[in-house]
C-alpha positions as CSV (number, residue, x, y, z in Angstrom):
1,X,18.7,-9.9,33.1
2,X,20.4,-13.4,32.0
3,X,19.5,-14.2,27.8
4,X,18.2,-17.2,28.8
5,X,15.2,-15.1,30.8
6,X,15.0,-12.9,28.0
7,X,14.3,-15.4,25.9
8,X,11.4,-16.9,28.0
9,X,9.6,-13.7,28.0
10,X,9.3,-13.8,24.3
11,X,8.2,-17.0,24.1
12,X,5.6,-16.0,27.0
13,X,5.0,-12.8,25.2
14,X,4.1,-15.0,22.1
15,X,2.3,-17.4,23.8
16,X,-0.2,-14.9,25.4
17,X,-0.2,-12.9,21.7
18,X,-1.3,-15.7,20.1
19,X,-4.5,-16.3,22.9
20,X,-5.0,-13.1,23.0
21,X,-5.8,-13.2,18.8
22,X,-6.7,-16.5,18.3
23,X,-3.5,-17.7,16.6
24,X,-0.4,-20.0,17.1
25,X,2.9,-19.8,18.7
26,X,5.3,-20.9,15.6
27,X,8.6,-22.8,17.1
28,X,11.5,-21.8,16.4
29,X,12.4,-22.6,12.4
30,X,9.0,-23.9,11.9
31,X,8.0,-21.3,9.6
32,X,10.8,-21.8,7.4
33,X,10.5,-25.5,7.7
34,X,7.2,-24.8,5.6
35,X,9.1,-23.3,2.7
36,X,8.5,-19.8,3.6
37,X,11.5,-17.1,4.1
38,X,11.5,-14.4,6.9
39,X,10.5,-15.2,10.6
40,X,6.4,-15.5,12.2
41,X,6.3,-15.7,15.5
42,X,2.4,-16.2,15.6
43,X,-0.2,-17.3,12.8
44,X,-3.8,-17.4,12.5
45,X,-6.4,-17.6,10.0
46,X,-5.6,-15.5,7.1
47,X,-3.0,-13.7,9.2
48,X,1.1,-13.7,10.3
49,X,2.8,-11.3,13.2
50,X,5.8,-10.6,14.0
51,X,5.9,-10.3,18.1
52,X,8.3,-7.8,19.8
53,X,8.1,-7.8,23.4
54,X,9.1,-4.4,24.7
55,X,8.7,-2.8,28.2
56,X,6.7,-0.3,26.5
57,X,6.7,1.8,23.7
58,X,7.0,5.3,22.7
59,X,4.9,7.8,24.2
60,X,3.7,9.2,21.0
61,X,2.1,6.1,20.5
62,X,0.2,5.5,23.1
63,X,-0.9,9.2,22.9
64,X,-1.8,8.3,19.5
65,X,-4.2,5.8,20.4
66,X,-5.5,7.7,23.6
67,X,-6.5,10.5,21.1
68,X,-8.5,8.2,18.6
69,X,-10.3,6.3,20.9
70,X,-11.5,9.3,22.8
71,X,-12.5,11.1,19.9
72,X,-14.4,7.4,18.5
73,X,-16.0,6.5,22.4
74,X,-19.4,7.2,21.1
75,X,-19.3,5.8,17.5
76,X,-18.9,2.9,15.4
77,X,-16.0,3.9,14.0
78,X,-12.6,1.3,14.5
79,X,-9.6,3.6,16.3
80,X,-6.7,2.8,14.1
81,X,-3.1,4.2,15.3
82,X,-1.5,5.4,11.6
83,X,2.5,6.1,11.9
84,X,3.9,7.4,8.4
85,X,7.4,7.6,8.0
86,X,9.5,10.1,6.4
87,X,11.3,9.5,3.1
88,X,14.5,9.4,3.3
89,X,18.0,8.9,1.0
90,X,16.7,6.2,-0.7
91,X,14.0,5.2,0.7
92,X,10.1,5.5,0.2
93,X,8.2,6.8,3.1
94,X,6.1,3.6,4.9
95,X,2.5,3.6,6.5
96,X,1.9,1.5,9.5
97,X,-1.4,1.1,10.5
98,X,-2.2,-0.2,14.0
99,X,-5.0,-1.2,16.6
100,X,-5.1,-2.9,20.2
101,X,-5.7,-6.3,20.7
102,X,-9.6,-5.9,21.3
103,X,-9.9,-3.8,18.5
104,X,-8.3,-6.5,16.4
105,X,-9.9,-9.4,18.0
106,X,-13.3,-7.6,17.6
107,X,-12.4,-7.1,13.4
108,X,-11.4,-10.6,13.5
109,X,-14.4,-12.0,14.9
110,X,-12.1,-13.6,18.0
């Protein structure tokens, strides 16, 4: 696959994100043409993401999720996805805490 196509699907992929969640494709530089440092790809209200588009991810992670929402089907309870790193030489472990699009656009009120 050419860059140049590659590149299009991102933008896509960021496009649709920011329907999906009820934010804002950022162009290219426009973020940092606010003043800001780093790189958002999408923004809402009170929110920033950072989109990778991926043709899929790990199969511990969607494992993950199939788990929690099974075990939450018949509650009120959100199904969050938590990944926690290991520590390492030098570095602190990390938490990452993660939920699908309708999930979020649900907390969100989206």
């Amino acid at each position: 696959m050419s860059r140049r196509s590659t590149v299009a699907q991102s933008k896509e992929a960021e496009r649709e994100v920011a329907r999906q969640l009820g934010g804002r494709r950022l162009h290219a530089g426009e973020w940092s043409g606010m003043g800001h440092k780093g790189d958002v790809d999408v923004l809402g209200s009170g929110w920033a993401a950072q989109v990778k588009h991926r043709s899929g991810v790990p199969d511990y992670i969607t494992e993950g999720f199939r788990q929690i929402r099974e075990a939450v089907a018949k509650t009120s309870l959100t199904p969050l996805m938590v990944i926690r790193t290991k520590p390492g030489r030098g570095r602190q472990a990390e938490t990452f805490v993660m939920v699908d699009a309708t999930t979020w656009c649900h907390l969100m009120e989206v």
